[in-house]
PADOVEX-890375 format. One record per residue: z, x, y of N, C-alpha, C, O in turn. Coordinates in steps of 0.001 Angstrom, whole numbers, plus 500000, padded with zeros to 6 digits. Layout:
N
ZXYZXYZXYZXY;...
This chain:
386
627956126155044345628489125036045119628294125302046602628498126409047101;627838124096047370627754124256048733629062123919049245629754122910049111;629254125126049931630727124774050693630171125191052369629284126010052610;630915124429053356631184124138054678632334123671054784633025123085053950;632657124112056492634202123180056867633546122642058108633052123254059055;633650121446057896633549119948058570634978119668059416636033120079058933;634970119170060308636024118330061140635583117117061652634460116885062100;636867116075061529637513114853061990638298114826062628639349114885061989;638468114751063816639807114535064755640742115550064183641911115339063859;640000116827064086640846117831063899641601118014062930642611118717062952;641004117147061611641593117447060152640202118453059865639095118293060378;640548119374059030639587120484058728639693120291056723640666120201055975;638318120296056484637948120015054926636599121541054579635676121829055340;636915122215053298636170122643053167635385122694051963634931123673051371;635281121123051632634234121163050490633501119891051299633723119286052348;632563119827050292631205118918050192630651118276048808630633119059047859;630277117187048611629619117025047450628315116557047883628341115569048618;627086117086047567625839117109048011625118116027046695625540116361045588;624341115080046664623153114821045507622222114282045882622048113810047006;621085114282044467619685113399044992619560112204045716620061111158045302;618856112288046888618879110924047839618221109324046444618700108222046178;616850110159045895616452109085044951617372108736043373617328107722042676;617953109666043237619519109262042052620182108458042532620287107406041902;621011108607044016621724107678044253621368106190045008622153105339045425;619968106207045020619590105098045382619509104316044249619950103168044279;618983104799043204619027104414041885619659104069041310619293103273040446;621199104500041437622541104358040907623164102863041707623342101742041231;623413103437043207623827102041043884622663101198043356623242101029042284;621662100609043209621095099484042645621161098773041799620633097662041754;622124099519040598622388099378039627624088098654039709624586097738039055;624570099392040641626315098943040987626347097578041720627155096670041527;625102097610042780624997096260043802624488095324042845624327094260043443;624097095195041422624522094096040490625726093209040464625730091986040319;626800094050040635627950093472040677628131092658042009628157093274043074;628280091032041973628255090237043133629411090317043813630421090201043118;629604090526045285630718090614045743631117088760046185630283087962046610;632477088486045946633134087393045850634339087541046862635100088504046947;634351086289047670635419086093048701636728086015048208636859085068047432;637764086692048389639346086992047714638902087693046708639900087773045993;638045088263046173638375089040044693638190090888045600637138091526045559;639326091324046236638878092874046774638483093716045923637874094585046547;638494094000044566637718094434043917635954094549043875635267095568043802;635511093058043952634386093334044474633715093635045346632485093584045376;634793094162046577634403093833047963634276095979047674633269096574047291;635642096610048027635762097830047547635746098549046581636691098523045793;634745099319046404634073100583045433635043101591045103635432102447045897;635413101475043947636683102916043397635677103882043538634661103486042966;635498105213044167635419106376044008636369107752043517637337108194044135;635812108276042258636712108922041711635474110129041372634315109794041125;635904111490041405635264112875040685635967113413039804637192113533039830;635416113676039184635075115098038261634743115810037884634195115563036810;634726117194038295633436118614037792632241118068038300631333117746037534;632130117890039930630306117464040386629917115783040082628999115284040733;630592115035039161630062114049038658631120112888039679632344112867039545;630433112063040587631175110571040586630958109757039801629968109733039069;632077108754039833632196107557039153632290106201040172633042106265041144;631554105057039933632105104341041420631627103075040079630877103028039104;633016101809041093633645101186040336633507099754041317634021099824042434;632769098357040887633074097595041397633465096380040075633040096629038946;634462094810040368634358094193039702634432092666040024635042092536041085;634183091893039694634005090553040188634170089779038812634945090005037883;632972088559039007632697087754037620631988089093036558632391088858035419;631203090220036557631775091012036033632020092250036895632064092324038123;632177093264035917632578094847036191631282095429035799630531095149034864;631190096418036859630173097700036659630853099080036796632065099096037014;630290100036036704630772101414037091629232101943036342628570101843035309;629242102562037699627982103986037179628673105243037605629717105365038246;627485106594036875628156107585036937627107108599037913626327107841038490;626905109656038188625838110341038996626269111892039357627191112167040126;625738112515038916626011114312038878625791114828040488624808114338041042;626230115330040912625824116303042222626504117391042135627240117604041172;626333118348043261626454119502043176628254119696044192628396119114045267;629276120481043648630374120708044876631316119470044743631171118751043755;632180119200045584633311118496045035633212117588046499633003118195047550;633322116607046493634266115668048021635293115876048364635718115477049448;635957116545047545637462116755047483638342115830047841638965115935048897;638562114434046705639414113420046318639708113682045137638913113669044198;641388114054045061641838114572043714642179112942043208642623112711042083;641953112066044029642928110442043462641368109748043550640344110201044060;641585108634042934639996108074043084640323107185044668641505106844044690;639638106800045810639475106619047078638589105352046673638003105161045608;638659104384048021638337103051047509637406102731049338637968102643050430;635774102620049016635433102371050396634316100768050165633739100262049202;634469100416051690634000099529051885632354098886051338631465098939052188;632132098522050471630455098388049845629847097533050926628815096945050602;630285097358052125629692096028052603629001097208054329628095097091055155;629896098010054108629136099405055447628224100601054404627111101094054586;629283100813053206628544102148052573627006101636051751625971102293051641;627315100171051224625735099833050180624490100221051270623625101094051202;624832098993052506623321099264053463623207100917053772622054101308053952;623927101603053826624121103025054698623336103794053623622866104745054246;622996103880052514622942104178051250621529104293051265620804105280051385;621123102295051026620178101768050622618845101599051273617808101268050698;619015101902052706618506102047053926617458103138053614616298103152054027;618089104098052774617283105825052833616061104831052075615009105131052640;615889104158051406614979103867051097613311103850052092612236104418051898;613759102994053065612654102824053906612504104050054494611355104188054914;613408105257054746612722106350055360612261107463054679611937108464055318;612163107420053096611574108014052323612038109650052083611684110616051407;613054109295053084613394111079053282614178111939051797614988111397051045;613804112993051706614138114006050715615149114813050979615414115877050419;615880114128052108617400115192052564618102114745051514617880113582051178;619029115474050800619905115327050225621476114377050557621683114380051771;622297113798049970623015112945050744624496114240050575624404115087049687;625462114228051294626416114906051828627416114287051771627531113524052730;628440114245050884629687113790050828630885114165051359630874115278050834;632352114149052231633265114825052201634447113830052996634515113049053945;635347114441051894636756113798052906637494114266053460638103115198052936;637858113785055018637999114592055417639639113818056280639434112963057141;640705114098056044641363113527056038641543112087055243641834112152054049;641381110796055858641629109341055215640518108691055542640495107508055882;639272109636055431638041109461055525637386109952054714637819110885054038;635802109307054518634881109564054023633932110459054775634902110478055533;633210111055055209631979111526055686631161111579055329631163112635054695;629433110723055158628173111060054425627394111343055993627573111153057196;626369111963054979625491112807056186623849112334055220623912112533054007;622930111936055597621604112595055191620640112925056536619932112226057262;620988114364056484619565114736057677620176114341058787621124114986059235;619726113258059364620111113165061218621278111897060814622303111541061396;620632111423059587621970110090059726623666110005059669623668110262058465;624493109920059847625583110339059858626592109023059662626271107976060223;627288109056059207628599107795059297630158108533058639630356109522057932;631045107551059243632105107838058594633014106737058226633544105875058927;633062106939057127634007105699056372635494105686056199635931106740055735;636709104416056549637808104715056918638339104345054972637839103389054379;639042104990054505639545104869052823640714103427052709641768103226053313;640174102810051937641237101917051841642435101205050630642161101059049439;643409100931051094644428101118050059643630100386048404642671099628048255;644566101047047397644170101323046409644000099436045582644337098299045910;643588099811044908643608097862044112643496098394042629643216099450042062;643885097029042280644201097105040293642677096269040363641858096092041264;642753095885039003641565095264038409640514096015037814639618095473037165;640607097594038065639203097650037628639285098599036098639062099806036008;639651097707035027640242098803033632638311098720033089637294098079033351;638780099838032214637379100190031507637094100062030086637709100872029391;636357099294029499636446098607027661635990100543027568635578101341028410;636348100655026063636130101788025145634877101944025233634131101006024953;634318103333025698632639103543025472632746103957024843633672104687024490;630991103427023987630692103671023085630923102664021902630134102438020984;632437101977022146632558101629020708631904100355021155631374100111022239;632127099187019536631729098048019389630394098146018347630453098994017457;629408097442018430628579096786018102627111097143018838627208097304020054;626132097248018426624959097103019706624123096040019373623397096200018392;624066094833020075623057093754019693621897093548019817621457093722020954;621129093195018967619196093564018445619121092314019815618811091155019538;619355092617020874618567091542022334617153091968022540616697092449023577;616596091763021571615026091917021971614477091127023419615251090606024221;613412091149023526612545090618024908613114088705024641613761087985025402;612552088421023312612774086737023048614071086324022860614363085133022970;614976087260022560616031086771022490616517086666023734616824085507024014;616723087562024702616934087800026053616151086792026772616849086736027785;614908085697027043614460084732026913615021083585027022615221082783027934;615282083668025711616345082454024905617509082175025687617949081036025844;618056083307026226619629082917026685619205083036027900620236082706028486;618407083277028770618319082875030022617697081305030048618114080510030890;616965081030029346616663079455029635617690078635029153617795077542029709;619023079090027612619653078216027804620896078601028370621945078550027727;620788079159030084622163079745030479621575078451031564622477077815032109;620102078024031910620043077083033139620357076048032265619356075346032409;621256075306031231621585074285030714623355074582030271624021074004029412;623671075447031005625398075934030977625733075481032285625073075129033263;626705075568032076627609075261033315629143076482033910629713076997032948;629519076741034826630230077507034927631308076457035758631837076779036822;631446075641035334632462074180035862633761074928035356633857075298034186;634587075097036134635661076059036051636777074685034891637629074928034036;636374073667035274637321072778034531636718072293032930637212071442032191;635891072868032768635550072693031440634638074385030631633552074800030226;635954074746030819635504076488030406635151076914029005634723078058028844;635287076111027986634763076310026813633066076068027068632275076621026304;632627075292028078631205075536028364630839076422029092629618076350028957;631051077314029860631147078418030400630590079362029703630982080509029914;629597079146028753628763080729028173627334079788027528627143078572027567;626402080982026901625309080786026216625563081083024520625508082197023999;625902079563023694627007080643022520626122080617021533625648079508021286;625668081749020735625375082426020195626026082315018797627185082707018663;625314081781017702626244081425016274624655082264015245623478082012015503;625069083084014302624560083847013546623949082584011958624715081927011253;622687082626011867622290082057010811621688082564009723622040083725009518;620952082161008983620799083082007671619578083641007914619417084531007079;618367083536008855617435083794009217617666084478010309616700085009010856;618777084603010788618591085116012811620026084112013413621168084174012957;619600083325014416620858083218015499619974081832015696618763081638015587;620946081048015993621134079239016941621519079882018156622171080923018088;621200079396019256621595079485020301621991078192021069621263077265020712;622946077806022051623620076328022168623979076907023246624487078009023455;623447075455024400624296075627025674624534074017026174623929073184025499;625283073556027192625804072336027699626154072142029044627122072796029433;625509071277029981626588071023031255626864069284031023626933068522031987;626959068966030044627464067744029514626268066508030404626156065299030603;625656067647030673624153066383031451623165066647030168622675065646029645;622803068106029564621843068428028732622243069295027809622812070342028120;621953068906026405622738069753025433621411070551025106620372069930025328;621274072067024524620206072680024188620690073396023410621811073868023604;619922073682022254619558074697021025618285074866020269617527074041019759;618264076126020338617215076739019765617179077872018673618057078729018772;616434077962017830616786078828016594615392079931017024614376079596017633;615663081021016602614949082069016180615731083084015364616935083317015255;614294083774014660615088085097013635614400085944014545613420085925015290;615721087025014015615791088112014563616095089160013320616505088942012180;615661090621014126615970091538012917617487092280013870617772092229015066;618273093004012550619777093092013215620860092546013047620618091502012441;621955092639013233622921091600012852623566091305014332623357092158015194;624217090327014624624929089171015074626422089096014657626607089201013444;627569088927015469628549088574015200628153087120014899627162086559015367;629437086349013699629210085103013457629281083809014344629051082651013995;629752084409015899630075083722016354629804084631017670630576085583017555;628990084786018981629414085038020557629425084472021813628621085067022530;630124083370022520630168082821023791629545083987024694630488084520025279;628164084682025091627596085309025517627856084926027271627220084084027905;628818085688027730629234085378029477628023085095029765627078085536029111;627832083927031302627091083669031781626772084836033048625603085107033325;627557085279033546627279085809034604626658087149034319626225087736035310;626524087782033080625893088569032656624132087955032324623384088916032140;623556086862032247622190086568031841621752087189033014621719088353032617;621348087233034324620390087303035116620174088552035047619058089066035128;621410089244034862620877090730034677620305091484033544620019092680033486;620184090473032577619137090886031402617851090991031927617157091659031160;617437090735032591615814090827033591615673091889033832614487092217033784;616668093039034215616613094389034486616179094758033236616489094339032121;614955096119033813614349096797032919615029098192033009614386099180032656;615772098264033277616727099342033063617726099446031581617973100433030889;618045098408031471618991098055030391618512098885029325617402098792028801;619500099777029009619175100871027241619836099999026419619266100038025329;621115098931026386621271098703024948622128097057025905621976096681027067;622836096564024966623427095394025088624742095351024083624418094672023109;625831095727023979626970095992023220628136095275023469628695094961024520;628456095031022018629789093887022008630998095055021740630996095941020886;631774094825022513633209095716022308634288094844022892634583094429024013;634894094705021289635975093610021267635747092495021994634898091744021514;636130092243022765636242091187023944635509090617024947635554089535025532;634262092392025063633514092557026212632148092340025873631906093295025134;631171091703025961629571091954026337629230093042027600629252092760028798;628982094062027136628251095213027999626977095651027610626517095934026504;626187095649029475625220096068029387625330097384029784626191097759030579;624454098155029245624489099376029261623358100138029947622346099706029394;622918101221031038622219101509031961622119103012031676622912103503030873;621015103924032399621159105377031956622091106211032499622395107371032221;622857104773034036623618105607034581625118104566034830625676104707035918;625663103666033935626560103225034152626100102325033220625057102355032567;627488101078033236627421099969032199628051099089033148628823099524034002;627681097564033008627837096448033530628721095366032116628250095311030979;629670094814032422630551093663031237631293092806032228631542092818033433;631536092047031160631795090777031312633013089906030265632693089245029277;633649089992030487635011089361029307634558088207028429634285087329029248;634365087800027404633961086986026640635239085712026105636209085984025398;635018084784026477635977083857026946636580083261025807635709082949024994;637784082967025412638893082697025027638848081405024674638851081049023496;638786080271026084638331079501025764636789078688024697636963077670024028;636052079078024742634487079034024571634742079313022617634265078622021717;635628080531022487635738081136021172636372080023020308635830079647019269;637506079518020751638004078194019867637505076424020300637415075427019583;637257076632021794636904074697021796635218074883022023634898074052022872;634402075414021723633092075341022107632491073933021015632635074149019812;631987072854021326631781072288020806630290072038019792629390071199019817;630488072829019223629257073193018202628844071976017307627622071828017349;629421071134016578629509070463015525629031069055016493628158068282016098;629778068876017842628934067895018134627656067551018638627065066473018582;627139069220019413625691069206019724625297069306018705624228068748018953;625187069651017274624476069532016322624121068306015878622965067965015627;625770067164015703625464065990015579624214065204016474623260064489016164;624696065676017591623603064441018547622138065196018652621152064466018755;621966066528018632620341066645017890619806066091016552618704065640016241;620819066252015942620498065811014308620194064392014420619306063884013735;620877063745015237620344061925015120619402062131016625618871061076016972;619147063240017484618222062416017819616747062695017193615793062087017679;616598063375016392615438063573015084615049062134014879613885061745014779;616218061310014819616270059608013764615488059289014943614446058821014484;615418059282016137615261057939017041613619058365017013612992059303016521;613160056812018044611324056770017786610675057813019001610835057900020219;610000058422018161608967058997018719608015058423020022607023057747019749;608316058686021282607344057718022365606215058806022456605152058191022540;606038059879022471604651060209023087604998062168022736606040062795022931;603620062670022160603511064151022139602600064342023143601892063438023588;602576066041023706601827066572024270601569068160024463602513068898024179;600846068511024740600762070290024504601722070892025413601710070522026587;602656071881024978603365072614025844602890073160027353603615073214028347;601379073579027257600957074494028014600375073742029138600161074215030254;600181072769028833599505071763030107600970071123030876601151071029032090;601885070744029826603067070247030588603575071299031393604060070900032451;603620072960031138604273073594032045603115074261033052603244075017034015;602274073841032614601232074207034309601272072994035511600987073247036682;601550072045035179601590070929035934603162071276036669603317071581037851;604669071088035243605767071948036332605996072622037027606891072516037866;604896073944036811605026074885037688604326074950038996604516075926039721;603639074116039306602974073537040007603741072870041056603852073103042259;604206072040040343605663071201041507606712072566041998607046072789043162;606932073014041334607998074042041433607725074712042837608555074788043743;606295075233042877605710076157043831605670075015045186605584075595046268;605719073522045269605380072858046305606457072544046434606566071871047458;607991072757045575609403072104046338610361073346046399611552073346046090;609453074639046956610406075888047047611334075606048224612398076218048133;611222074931049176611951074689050387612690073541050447613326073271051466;612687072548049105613906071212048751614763072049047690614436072822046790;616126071530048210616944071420047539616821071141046184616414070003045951;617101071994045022616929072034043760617356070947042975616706070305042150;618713070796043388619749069064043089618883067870043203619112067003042360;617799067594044181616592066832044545615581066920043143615109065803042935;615224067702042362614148067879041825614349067008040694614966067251039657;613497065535041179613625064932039739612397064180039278611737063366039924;612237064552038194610967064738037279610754062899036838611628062176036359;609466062547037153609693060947036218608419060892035689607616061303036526;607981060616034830607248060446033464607362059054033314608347058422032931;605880058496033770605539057516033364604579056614032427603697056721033279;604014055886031514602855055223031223603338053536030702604441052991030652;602270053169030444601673051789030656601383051973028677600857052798027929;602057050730028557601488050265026785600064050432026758599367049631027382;599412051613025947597782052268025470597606053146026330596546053769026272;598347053395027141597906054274028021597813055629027361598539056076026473;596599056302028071596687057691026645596728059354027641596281060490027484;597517058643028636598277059967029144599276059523030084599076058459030669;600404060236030330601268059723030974601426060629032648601083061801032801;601978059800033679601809060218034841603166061213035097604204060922034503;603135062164035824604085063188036189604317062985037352603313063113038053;605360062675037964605799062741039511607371063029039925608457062761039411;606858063830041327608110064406041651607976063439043455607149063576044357;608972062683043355609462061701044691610633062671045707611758062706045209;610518063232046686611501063059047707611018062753048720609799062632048839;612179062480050059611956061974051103611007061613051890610551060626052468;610690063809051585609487064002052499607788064012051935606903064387052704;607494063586050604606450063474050042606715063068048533607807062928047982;605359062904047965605322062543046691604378063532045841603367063707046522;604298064188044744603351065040044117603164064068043084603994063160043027;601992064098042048601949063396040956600195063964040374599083064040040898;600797064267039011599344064666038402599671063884036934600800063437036734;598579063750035905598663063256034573598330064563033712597695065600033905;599176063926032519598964064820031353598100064039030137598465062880030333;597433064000029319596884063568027756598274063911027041599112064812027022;598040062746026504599040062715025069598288062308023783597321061559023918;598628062718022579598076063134021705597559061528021327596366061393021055;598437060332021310598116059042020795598451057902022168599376057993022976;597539057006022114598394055855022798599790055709023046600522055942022084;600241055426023960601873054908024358601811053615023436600825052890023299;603507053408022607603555052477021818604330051331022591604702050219022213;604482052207024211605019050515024549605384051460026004605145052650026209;606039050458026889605864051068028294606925052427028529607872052572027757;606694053360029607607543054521029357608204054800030475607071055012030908;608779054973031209609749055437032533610869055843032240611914055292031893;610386057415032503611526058366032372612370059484033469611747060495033794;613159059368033777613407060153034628614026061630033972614521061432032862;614084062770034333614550064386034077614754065019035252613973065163036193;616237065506035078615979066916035546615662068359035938616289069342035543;614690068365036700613410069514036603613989070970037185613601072088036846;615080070625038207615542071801038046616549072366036935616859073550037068;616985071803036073617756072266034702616595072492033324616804073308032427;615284071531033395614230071836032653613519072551032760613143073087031718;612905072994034053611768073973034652611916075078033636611160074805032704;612506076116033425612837077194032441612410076910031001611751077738030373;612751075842030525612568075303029320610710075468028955609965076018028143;610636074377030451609049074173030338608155075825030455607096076085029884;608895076696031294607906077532031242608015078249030078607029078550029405;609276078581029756608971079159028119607988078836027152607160079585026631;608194077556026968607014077046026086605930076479026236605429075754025376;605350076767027500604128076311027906603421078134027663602204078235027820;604102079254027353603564080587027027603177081031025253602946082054024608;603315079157024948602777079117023556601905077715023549602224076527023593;600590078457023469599006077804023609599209076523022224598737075386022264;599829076969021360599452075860020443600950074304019902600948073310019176;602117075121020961603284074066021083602556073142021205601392073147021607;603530071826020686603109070296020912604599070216021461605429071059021121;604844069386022145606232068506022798606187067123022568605474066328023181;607116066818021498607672065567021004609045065188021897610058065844022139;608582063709022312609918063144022874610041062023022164609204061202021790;611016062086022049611790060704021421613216060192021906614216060881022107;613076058886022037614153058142022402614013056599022058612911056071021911;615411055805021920615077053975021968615771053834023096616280054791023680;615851052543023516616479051598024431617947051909024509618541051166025291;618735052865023868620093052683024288620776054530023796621953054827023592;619493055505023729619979056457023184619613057366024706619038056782025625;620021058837024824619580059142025564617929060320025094617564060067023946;617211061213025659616510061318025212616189062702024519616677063697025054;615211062916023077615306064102022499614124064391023086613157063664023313;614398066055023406612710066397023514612869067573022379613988067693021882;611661068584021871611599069317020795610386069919020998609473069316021562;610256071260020525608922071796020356609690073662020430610640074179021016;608753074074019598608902075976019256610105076256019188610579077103019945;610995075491018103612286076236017684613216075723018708614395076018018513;612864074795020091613823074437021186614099073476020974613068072999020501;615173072377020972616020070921020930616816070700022170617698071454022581;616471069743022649617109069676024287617368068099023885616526067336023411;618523067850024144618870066197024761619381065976026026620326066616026487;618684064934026711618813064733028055619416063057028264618865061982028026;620779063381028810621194061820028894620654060913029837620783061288031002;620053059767029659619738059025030717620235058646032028621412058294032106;619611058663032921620299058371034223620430057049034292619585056261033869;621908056616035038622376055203034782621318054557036043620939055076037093;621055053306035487620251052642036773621185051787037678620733051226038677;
């Protein structure tokens, strides 16, 4: 153990906890997952706690993280100490750009922190203690088969959820176990979506999969994905990230009626097919020319003319107009003007435009709103009132 005595305004400390500059860059990257939120001080301040060389640091918000990280010598905080993530993350994260191989230097030294790497120096003031941050059972639970497509799946139908605090049974991506694999169902009462795939593994019969946990399925860090009791946790080589699995969502999630209104919109008429892969090169296309409009703006209209044997794509705001055509498989059986929302669809479209031989069936009549369908996906989109 490296020991020194350090001074602060004449408080005298004689330990240190020393570790890898590239571990703990690694580690905080993994913790700065956790979004910090205005009034929640939990997310704002980092629990720091040791044991035998090893910290633990603790943030929590919409969810909780904690990673763990070995070094050498003690900081000497027998209580876990709570510092600011909003001075210590940049102070941290910074070593990045200077590539340096100094080791980072921990110590408290009085009602302070002290880090050191090399010439850089700071000192952090400790701040009073906060509740909130309890820890689900490691290890136990469940581990769920989240392959690449499944992980997919619930990010395209988490952009058709809603986190509308007043209708919290929609508040997840829910997850219902079938005899082949898993349905997946999401809602912001603008667009209902489900999609089936099998999977190998088992599935609880039922999981409201937290939303605020999807984006971080993108991390290629993730070793496993585990249900324990209550919690969806992701799991990391150096900490775990969860999320409480909602209460609400578990008893009022309305399953039986998005099934109903896909199931009849199967019944209604068929207006026009087309290949997945051309429809999402053309979206993605718009996408890349309205990176600087407002997303709420992005609205998709689909048009043709009775025989017409492709229909027109256009995106209208203020400041311009885009518009390209697609081929559809048959003549239009009668005139078509449709409007969508492209920023709640875009996801949809690119998923299945990464399958060359999808077709996309839409169907709708005069007083329904509209089905679209193609590779295991069912989306209904209610019409916009004129």
């Amino acid at each position: 153990m490296c020991q020194k005595t350090v001074s602060v305004e004449g408080v005298l400390s004689t330990t240190e906890w020393t570790v890898d500059p590239e571990k703990l860059i690694d580690v905080f990257g993994v913790l700065d997952l956790v979004p910090a939120r205005p009034g929640i001080p939990t997310s704002v301040f980092i629990q720091l706690s040791e044991k035998k060389g090893r910290a633990d640091l603790m943030l929590s918000s919409d969810v909780t993280g904690v990673v763990s990280i070995k070094g050498e010598g003690s900081i000497g905080a027998s209580k876990p100490v709570y510092l600011d993530r909003r001075l210590l993350f940049p102070f941290i994260l910074t070593a990045q750009n200077y590539r340096s191989d100094r080791p980072f230097v921990f110590s408290k030294v009085g009602k302070q922190i002290k880090v050191t790497q090399g010439r850089r120096k700071a000192t952090f003031d400790l701040l009073p203690s906060n509740a909130g941050y309890g820890i689900p059972n490691d290890g136990k639970g469940s581990v769920l088969p989240m392959e690449k497509k499944v992980s997919s799946l619930v990010t395209i139908a988490c952009a058709c959820a809603t986190s509308d605090p007043t209708v919290p049974e929609l508040n997840c991506v829910y997850i219902k176990r079938t005899k082949k694999g898993i349905a997946l169902y999401a809602s912001n009462q603008l667009v209902v979506f489900r999609a089936h795939h099998t999977v190998k593994g088992t599935f609880p019969k039922t999981l409201p999969f937290p939303l605020f946990l999807v984006p971080v399925l993108a991390n290629d860090r993730i070793k496993e994905v585990r249900l324990q009791e209550k919690d969806v946790t992701l799991g990391f080589d150096c900490g775990r990230i969860w999320q409480g699995v909602s209460a609400k969502a578990l008893k009022g999630f309305p399953l039986e009626t998005m099934d109903g209104l896909i199931d009849d919109g199967r019944k209604w008429t068929e207006q026009f097919r087309l290949l997945t892969h051309k429809l999402g090169a053309v979206t993605a296309r718009f996408s890349e020319y309205l990176t600087s409009i407002r997303r709420q703006d992005w609205l998709l209209t689909v048009a043709a003319a009775k025989g017409d044997k492709q229909v027109l794509l256009e995106v209208k705001i203020p400041q311009g107009i885009f518009r390209e055509y697609v081929s559809i498989a048959e003549p239009a059986k009668e005139d078509i003007q449709i409007g969508w929302p492209l920023e709640i669809l875009l996801p949809i479209f690119d998923y299945l435009a990464k399958n060359k031989e999808a077709v996309l069936s839409v169907r709708f009549d005069k007083k329904t709103p509209y089905y679209i369908s193609a590779g295991g996906v069912s989306v209904v989109v209610t019409k916009k009132k004129k």
